[in-house]
DRENLUMFI-427591 format. One record per residue: residue number from 1; residue in three letters; x, y, z of N, C-alpha, C, O in turn. Coordinates in steps of 0.1 Angstrom, whole numbers. Layout:
N
- num_residuo_n.px_n.py_n.pz_ca.px_ca.py_ca.pz_c.px_c.py_c.pz_o.px_o.py_o.pz
- NUM_ALA_X_Y_Z_X_Y_Z_X_Y_Z_X_Y_Z
...
//
This chain:
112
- num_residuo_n.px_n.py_n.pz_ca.px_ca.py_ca.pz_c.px_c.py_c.pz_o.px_o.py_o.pz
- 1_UNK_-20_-174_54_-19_-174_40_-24_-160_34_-19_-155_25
- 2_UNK_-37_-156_41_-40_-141_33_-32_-129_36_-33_-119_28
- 3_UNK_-25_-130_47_-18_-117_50_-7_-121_43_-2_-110_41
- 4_UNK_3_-133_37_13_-133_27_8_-130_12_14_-123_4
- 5_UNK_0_-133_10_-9_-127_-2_-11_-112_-1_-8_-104_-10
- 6_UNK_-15_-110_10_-19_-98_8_-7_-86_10_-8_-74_7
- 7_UNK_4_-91_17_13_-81_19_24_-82_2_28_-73_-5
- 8_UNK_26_-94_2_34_-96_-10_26_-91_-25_32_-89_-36
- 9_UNK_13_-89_-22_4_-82_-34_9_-63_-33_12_-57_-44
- 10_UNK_8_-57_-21_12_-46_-19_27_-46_-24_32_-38_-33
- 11_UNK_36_-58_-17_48_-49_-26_51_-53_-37_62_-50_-40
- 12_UNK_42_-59_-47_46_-61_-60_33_-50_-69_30_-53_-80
- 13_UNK_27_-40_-63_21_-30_-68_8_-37_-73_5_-34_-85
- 14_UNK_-2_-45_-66_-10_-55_-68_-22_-51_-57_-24_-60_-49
- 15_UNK_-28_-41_-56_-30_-37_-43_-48_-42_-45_-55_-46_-35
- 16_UNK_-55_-43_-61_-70_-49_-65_-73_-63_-57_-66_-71_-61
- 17_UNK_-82_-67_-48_-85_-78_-50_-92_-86_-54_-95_-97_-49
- 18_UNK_-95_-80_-66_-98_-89_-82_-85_-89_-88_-83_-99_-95
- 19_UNK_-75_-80_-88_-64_-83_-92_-51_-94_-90_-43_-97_-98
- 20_UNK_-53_-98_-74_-51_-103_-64_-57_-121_-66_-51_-131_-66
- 21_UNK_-69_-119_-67_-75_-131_-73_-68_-136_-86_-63_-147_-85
- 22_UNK_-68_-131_-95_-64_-133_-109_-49_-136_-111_-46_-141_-121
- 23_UNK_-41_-133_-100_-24_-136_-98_-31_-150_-86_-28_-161_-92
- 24_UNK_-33_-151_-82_-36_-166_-75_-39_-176_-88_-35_-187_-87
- 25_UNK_-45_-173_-95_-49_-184_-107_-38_-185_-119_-37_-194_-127
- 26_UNK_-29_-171_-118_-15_-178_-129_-4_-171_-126_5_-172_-135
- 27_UNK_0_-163_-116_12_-163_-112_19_-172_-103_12_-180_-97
- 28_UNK_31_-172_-102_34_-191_-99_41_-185_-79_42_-192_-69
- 29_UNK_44_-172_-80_46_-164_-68_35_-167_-56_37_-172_-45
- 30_UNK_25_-162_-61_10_-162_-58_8_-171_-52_7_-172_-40
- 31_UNK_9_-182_-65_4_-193_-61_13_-201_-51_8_-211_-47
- 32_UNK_23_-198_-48_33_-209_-38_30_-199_-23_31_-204_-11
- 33_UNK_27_-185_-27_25_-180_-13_10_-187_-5_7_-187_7
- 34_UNK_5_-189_-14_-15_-191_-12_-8_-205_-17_-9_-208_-29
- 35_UNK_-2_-212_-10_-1_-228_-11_-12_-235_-23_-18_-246_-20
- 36_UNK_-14_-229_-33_-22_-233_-44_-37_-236_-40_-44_-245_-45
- 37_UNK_-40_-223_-28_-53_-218_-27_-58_-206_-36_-52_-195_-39
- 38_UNK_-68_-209_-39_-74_-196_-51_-86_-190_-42_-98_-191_-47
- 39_UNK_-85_-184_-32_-96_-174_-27_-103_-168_-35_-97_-166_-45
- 40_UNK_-116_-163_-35_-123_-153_-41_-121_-140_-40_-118_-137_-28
- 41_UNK_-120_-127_-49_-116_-115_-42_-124_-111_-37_-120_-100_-33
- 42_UNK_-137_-116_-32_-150_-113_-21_-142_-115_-6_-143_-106_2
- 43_UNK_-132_-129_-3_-126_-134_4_-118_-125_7_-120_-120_18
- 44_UNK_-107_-120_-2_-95_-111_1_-103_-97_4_-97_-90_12
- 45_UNK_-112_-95_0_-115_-81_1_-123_-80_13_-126_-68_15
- 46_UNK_-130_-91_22_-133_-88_36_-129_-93_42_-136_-93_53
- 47_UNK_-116_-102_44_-105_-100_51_-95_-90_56_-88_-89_65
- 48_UNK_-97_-82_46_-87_-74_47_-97_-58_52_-91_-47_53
- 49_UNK_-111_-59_54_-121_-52_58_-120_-55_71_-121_-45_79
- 50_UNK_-120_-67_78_-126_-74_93_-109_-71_98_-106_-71_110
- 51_UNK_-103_-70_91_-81_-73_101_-80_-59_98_-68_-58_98
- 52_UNK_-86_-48_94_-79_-35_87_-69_-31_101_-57_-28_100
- 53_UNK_-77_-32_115_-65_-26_126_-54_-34_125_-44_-28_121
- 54_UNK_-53_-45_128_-44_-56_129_-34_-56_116_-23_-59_119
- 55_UNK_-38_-53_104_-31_-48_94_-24_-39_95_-13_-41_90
- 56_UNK_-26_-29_100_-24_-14_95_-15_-14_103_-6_-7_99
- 57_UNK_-11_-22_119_-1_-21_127_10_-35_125_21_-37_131
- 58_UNK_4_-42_116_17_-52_112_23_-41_100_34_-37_101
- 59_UNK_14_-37_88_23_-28_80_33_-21_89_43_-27_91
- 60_UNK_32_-11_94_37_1_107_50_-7_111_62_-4_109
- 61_UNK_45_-18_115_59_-28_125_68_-33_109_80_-37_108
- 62_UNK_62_-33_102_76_-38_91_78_-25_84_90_-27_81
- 63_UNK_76_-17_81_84_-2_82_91_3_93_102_8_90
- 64_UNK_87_2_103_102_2_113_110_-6_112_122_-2_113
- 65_UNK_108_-21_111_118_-26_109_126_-30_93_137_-35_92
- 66_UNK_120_-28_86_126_-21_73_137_-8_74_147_-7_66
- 67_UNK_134_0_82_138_13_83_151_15_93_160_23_93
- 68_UNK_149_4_103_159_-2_115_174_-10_106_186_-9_108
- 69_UNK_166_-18_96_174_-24_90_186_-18_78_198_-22_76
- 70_UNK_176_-8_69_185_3_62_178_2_47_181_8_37
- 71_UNK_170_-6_48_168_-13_37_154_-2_29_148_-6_20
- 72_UNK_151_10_33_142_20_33_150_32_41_158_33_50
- 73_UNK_140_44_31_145_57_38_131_65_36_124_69_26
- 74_UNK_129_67_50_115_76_52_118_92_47_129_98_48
- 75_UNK_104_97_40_101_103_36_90_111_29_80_103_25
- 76_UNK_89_120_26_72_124_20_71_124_9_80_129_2
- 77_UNK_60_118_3_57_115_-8_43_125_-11_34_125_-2
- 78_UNK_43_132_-22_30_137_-26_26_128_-36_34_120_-40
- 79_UNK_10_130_-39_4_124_-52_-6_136_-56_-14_139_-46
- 80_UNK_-8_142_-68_-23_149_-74_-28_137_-76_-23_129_-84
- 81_UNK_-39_136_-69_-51_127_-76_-60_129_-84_-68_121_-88
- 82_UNK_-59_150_-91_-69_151_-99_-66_147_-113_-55_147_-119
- 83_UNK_-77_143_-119_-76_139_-139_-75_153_-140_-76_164_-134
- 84_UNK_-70_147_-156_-68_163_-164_-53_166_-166_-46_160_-158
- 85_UNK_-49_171_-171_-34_182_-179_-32_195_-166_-31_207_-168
- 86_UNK_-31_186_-152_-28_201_-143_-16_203_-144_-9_193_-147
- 87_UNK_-10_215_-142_4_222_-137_1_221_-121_-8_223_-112
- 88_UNK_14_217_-122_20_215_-106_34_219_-104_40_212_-96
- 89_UNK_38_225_-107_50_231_-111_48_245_-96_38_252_-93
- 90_UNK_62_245_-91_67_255_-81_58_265_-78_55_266_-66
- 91_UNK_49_275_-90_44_286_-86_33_285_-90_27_295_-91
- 92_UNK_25_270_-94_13_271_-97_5_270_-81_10_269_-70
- 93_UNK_-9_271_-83_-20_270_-70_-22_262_-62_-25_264_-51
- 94_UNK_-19_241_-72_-22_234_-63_-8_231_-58_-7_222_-49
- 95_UNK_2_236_-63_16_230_-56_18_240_-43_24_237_-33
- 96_UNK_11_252_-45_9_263_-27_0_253_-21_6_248_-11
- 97_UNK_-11_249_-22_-19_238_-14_-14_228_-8_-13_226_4
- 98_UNK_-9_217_-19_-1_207_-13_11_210_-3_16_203_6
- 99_UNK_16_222_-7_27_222_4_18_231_14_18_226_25
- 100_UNK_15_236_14_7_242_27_1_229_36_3_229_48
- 101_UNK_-5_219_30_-13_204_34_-7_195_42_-12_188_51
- 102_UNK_14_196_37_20_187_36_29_189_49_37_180_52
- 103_UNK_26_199_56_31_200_67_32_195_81_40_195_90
- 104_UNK_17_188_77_19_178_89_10_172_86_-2_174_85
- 105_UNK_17_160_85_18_142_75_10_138_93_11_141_105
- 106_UNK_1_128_84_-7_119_98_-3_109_97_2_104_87
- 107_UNK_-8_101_112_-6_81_110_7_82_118_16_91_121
- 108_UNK_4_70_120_21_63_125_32_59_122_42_53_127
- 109_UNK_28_63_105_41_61_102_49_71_99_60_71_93
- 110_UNK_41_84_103_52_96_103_58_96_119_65_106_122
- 111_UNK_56_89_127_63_93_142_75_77_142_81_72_152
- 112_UNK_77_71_127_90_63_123_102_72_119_112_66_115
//
Protein backbone atom coordinates (compact mmCIF):
# COMPACT_ATOMS: atom_id res chain seq x y z
CA UNK A 1 0.00 0.00 0.00
CA UNK A 2 2.84 2.62 0.79
CA UNK A 3 4.84 2.14 -2.32
CA UNK A 4 1.19 2.78 -4.44
CA UNK A 5 0.94 5.87 -2.39
CA UNK A 6 4.04 6.68 -2.62
CA UNK A 7 4.78 6.24 -6.30
CA UNK A 8 1.29 7.52 -7.41
CA UNK A 9 2.07 10.72 -5.00
CA UNK A 10 5.37 11.28 -7.27
CA UNK A 11 3.56 11.13 -10.39
CA UNK A 12 0.82 13.37 -9.50
CA UNK A 13 3.57 16.08 -8.27
CA UNK A 14 2.77 15.19 -4.43
CA UNK A 15 6.26 14.41 -3.51
CA UNK A 16 5.52 16.09 0.78
CA UNK A 17 4.72 13.56 3.19
CA UNK A 18 2.60 15.87 5.03
CA UNK A 19 1.23 16.50 1.76
CA UNK A 20 0.80 12.88 1.08
CA UNK A 21 -0.96 12.45 4.39
CA UNK A 22 -3.42 15.23 3.68
CA UNK A 23 -4.47 13.55 0.09
CA UNK A 24 -5.06 10.24 2.08
CA UNK A 25 -7.73 12.16 4.25
CA UNK A 26 -9.70 13.85 1.00
CA UNK A 27 -8.60 12.80 -2.09
CA UNK A 28 -10.73 9.87 -3.17
CA UNK A 29 -7.40 8.55 -5.56
CA UNK A 30 -5.47 8.34 -2.36
CA UNK A 31 -7.79 7.03 -0.65
CA UNK A 32 -8.77 3.92 -2.89
CA UNK A 33 -4.93 3.42 -3.44
CA UNK A 34 -4.26 3.40 0.66
CA UNK A 35 -7.58 1.11 0.77
CA UNK A 36 -8.91 3.89 3.14
CA UNK A 37 -5.75 3.74 5.30
CA UNK A 38 -4.67 7.21 6.60
CA UNK A 39 -0.94 6.69 7.57
CA UNK A 40 0.84 9.38 9.40
CA UNK A 41 3.37 11.41 7.40
CA UNK A 42 5.95 10.24 10.27
CA UNK A 43 4.84 6.72 8.58
CA UNK A 44 5.28 7.71 4.94
CA UNK A 45 8.33 9.56 5.63
CA UNK A 46 10.37 6.54 7.32
CA UNK A 47 9.21 4.27 5.08
CA UNK A 48 10.35 5.72 2.48
CA UNK A 49 13.85 6.46 4.64
CA UNK A 50 14.27 2.45 5.66
CA UNK A 51 13.19 1.13 1.46
CA UNK A 52 15.25 4.28 -0.01
CA UNK A 53 17.52 1.34 -1.94
CA UNK A 54 14.66 -0.79 -2.78
CA UNK A 55 12.94 2.40 -4.05
CA UNK A 56 15.25 3.96 -6.00
CA UNK A 57 15.71 0.61 -8.06
CA UNK A 58 11.86 -0.06 -8.49
CA UNK A 59 11.77 3.83 -9.69
CA UNK A 60 14.91 2.88 -12.30
CA UNK A 61 12.89 -0.48 -13.38
CA UNK A 62 9.76 1.59 -14.29
CA UNK A 63 11.67 4.11 -16.28
CA UNK A 64 13.06 1.48 -18.40
CA UNK A 65 10.15 0.05 -18.76
CA UNK A 66 8.28 3.28 -19.39
CA UNK A 67 10.92 4.01 -21.90
CA UNK A 68 10.84 0.25 -23.46
CA UNK A 69 7.23 0.94 -23.87
CA UNK A 70 7.41 4.52 -25.69
CA UNK A 71 5.43 6.06 -23.28
CA UNK A 72 8.57 8.47 -22.15
CA UNK A 73 11.57 9.99 -23.86
CA UNK A 74 14.84 10.26 -21.92
CA UNK A 75 16.55 13.23 -21.53
CA UNK A 76 18.31 16.12 -19.51
CA UNK A 77 16.64 18.22 -17.52
CA UNK A 78 18.26 21.30 -15.73
CA UNK A 79 16.77 23.17 -12.66
CA UNK A 80 18.40 26.73 -10.87
CA UNK A 81 17.62 26.05 -7.50
CA UNK A 82 18.89 29.57 -6.58
CA UNK A 83 16.01 32.41 -5.22
CA UNK A 84 16.18 35.62 -6.67
CA UNK A 85 15.58 37.36 -10.39
CA UNK A 86 18.79 35.30 -11.86
CA UNK A 87 19.56 35.42 -15.63
CA UNK A 88 20.12 32.24 -17.17
CA UNK A 89 19.99 33.08 -20.50
CA UNK A 90 22.92 31.59 -23.13
CA UNK A 91 25.80 34.01 -22.16
CA UNK A 92 25.18 34.57 -18.72
CA UNK A 93 27.72 32.75 -15.80
CA UNK A 94 25.42 30.29 -14.26
CA UNK A 95 24.15 28.93 -17.72
CA UNK A 96 28.48 28.41 -18.50
CA UNK A 97 28.28 26.33 -15.11
CA UNK A 98 25.33 24.33 -15.63
CA UNK A 99 26.46 23.39 -18.89
CA UNK A 100 29.86 22.79 -17.99
CA UNK A 101 28.10 20.47 -14.72
CA UNK A 102 25.80 18.87 -17.18
CA UNK A 103 28.10 16.84 -18.88
CA UNK A 104 27.99 14.03 -17.11
CA UNK A 105 24.58 13.26 -15.60
CA UNK A 106 24.93 10.55 -12.61
CA UNK A 107 22.75 7.52 -11.32
CA UNK A 108 21.21 4.89 -13.31
CA UNK A 109 19.08 6.37 -14.86
CA UNK A 110 21.41 7.99 -17.20
CA UNK A 111 22.96 4.46 -18.42
CA UNK A 112 18.68 4.09 -19.62
Amino acid sequence: MMVKVLLYGYCTGVVSSRRMAEALEVDVAFRYLAANQQPDFRTLSDFRKEHREALEGLFVEILRLCREAGLTKMGRVALDGRGGGRQCGVGSEPYARAVGKGDQPAGEAHAL
